[in-house]
C-alpha positions in Angstrom: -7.2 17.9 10.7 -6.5 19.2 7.3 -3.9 17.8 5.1 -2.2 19.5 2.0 -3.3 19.0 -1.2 0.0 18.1 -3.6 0.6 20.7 -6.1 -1.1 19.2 -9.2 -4.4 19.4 -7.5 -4.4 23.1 -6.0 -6.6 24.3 -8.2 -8.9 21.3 -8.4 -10.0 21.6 -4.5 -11.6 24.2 -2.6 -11.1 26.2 0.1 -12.3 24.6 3.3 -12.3 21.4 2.1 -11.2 18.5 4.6 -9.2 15.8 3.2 -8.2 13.0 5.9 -4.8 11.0 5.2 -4.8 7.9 3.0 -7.4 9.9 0.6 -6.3 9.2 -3.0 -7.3 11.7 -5.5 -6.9 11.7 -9.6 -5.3 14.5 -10.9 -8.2 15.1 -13.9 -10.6 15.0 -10.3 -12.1 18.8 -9.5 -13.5 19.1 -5.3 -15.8 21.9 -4.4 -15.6 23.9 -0.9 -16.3 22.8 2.6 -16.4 18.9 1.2 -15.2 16.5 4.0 -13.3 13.2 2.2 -12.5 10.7 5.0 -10.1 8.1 5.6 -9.7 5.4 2.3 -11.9 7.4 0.0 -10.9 7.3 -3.9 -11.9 10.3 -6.5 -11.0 8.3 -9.9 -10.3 11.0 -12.7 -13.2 13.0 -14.1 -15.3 12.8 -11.1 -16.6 16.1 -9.3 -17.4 16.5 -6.3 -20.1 19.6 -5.4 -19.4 21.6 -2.5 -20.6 20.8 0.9 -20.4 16.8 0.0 -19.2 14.1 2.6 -17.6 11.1 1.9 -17.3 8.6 4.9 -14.4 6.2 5.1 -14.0 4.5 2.1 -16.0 5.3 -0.3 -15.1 4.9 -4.1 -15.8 7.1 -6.9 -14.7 4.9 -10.0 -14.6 7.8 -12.3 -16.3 10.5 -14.3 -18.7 10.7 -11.3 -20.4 13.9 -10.3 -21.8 14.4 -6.5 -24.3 16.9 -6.2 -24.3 19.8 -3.2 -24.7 18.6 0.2 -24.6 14.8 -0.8 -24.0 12.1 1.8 -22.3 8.8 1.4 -21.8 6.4 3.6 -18.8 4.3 4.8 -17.4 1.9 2.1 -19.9 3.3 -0.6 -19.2 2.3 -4.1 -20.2 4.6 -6.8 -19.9 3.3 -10.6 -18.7 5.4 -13.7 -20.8 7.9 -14.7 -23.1 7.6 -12.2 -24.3 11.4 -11.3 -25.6 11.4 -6.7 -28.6 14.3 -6.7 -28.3 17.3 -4.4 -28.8 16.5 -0.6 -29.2 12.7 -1.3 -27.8 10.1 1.3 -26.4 7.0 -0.3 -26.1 4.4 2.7 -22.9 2.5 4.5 -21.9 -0.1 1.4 -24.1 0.6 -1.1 -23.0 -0.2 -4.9 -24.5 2.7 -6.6 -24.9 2.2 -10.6 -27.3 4.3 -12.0 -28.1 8.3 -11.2 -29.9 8.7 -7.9 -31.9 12.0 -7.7 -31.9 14.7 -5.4 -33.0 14.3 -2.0 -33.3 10.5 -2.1 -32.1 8.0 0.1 -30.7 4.6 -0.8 -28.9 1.8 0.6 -28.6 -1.7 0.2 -25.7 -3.5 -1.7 -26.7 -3.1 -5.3 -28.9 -0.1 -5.2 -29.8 1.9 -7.9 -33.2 3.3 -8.7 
């Protein structure tokens, strides 16, 4: 299913991205190509979001966060302001994410960080 992107964020997503109803987005928010953004998911303002990405239901970007390429989080992940997810890393179903995670790690747990 893909849903329509309102106007003021057109520019800020890219093509083949999948955005699943009840998604909220910040306008100051930028999306790469082929990212999948289910159900509940928030993109606070500043945060970028790499191409190929996938964010499971619920996750939370509280701002100002950047997700590498091909990043994985899982459902009702919580990632903190400025926090930047490495390329390919997997961050694990409810995971509170408050430091930079690098690429190709895998964490989980409910305070996680490195």
């Amino acid at each position: 299913i893909r849903k329509r992107i309102a106007q003021p964020f057109v520019d800020s997503v890219g093509s083949g991205t999948v955005v699943i109803p009840s998604v909220t987005i910040s306008p100051l928010a930028r999306v790469g190509v082929n990212v999948v953004i289910y159900s509940g998911s928030v993109v606070e303002h500043g945060s970028v979001i790499a191409d190929h990405a996938w964010l499971s239901p619920g996750v939370i970007l509280c701002g100002n966060v950047t997700i590498r390429p091909r990043a994985f989080l899982g459902a009702g992940a919580i990632v903190l302001p400025g926090v930047t997810i490495g390329e390919g890393a997997r961050i694990g179903a409810g995971a509170v994410i408050h430091q930079d995670v690098p690429d190709g790690v895998t964490i989980y747990g409910r305070r996680s960080g490195m």
